[in-house]
N, C-alpha and C positions, 0 to 999 in steps of 0.2 A: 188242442191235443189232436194228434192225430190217429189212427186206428191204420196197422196193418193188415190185410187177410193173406195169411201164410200162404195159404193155397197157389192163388192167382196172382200175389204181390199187390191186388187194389189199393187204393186208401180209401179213409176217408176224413176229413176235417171235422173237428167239434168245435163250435168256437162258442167262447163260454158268453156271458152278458159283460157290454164295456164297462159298467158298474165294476166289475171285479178285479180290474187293474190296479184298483185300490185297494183290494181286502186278498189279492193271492199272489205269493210269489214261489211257484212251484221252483222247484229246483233239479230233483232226482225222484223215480220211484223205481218199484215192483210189486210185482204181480201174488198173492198168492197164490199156493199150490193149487186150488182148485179153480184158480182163475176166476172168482167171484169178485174179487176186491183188489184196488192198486191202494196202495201205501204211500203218499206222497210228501217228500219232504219240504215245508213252506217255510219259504226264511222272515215272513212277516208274523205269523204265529209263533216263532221261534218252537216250532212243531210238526206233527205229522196231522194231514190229512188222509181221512180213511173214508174211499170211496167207491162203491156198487161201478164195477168195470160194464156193463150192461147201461146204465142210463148216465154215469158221470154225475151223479148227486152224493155231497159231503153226509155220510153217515155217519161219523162222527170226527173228532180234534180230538190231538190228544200233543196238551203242551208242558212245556220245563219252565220254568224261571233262570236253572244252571248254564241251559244250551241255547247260547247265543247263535243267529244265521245257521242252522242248519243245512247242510246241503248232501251229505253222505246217507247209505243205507243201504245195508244189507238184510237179507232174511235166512234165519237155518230152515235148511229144505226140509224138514219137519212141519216149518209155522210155529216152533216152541218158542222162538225170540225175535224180536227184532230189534235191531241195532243203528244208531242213530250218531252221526258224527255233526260239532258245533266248530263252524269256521272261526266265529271269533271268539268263542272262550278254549278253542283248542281242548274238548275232551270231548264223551260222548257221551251216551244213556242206551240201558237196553229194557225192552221191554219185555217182559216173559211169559210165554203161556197164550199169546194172541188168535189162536186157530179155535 
């Protein structure tokens, strides 16, 4: 992953452990409103990853059995729901109330 700083345009690179090429397959995220946490959609969990944007540690998974490959995601700019599109079972899942 990489980190932009708005400011100056920097980056910076996080590279996770080579271990994990086996257990993540990130796809899409976003950010909550308060910028604490990305959302990330894994197509190997057939789920979201939810993780502390500050150190890049999985706080928690949150998976479907319905929603095959995951790769879509939105959030209402509230944080009241997030929304979740499955590539190969063609529907979605929302989540409510996550803030």
């Amino acid at each position: 992953m990489v980190t932009v700083n708005i400011a100056d345009l920097s980056s910076k690179e996080h590279v996770f452990p080579s271990s994990y090429a086996l257990l993540i397959n990130f796809q899409q995220a976003v950010v909550s409103p308060d910028g604490s946490r990305l959302f990330i959609t894994d197509a190997n969990i057939a789920g979201v990853r939810v993780m502390s944007a500050a150190t890049f540690r999985v706080i928690q998974t949150l998976s479907w059995s319905s929603i095959q490959y995951p790769i879509g995601i939105a959030m209402q700019r509230n944080a009241s729901a997030l929304y979740i599109t499955g590539f190969n079972s063609n529907n979605m899942a929302m989540i409510n109330q996550i803030n």
